[in-house]
C-alpha positions in Angstrom: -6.3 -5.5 10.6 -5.3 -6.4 6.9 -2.7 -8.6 6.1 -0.1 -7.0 3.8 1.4 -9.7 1.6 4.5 -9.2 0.3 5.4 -10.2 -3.6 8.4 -12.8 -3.4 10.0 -11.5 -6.6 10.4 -8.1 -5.5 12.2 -9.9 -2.1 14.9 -11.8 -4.3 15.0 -9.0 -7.1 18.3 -7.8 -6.9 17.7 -4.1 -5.8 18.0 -1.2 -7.9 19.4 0.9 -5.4 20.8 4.5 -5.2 24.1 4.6 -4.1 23.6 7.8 -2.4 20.4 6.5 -0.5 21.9 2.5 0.2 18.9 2.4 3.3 16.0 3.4 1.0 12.7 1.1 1.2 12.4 -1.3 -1.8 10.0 0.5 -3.8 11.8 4.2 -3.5 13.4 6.4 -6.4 14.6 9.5 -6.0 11.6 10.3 -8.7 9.1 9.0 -6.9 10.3 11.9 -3.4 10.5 14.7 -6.2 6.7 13.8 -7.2 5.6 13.3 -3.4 7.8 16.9 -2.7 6.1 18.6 -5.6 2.4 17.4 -4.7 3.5 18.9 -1.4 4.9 22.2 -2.7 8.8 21.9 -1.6 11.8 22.3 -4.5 14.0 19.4 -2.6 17.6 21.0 -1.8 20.6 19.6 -0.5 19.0 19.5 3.0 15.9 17.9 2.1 18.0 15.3 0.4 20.2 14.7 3.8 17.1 15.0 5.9 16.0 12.0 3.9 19.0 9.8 3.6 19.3 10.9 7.8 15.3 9.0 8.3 15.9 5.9 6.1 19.4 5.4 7.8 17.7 6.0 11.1 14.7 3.2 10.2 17.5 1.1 8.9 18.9 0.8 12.2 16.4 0.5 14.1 14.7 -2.1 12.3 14.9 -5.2 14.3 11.2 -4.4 15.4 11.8 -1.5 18.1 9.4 1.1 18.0 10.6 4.1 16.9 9.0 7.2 18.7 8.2 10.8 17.6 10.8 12.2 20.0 13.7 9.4 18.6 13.1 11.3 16.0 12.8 14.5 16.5 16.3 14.3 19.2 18.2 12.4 16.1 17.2 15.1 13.5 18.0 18.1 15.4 21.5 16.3 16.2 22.4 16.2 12.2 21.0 19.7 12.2 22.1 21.2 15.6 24.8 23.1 13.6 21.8 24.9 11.2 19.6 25.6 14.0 18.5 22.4 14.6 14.4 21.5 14.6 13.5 25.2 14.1 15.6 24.8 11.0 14.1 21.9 9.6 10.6 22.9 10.2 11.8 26.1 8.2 12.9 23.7 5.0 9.7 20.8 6.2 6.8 23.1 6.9 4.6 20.3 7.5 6.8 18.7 9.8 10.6 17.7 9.6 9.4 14.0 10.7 5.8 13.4 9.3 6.6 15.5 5.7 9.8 14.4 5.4 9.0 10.4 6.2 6.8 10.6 3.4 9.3 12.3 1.1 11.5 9.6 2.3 9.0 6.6 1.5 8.7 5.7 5.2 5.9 5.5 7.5 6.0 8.3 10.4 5.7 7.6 13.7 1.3 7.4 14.3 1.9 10.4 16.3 3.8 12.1 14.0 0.4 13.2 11.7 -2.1 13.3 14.1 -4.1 16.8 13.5 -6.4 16.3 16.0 -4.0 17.6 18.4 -3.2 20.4 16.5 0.6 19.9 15.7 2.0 18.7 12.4 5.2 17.5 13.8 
């Protein structure tokens, strides 16, 4: 396995962060999910934008080093969303998956299950 080394002035930079996204990884912008939801096809909406703040608040959380599973997922999104219709609702506005698709809209790295097409689902 590589080791990923981490650059000490981006650690004690004082962060740029979005107001509206205060859990975002470092190196996030709300540009840089437009370009990554463009390559993909999707014009981000309000939803897409909560689905995204939802998953970084979520990894924010839970990041004292517990693994976070495909289904953690899955059973917090469709919570936020139970009112819309839930999972079948966000697969509607994340056609390649409301955790996989959206993580990487969100700039955060989906559960290893979460992309695996071998199995056939896109989760």
């Amino acid at each position: 396995m590589l080791h990923v080394s981490t650059d000490i002035n981006r650690l004690i930079a004082e962060p740029a962060a979005d107001p509206d996204f205060p859990h975002a990884p470092l190196d996030w912008t709300r540009e840089s999910a437009e370009a990554v939801a463009r390559a993909e096809g999707l014009t981000l909406t309000a939803d897409h934008w909560k689905t995204v703040r939802a998953l970084q608040t979520y990894y924010a959380q839970h990041a004292d080093g517990t693994v976070i599973t495909l289904r953690d997922l899955h059973d917090a999104l469709d919570e936020s969303f139970h009112h819309k219709g839930g999972l079948r609702y966000l697969y509607a506005l994340f056609p390649g998956g409301p955790v996989a698709q959206a993580c990487r809209i969100a700039g955060l790295k989906p559960p290893f299950t979460a992309s695996d097409r071998g199995f056939g689902s896109v989760a």
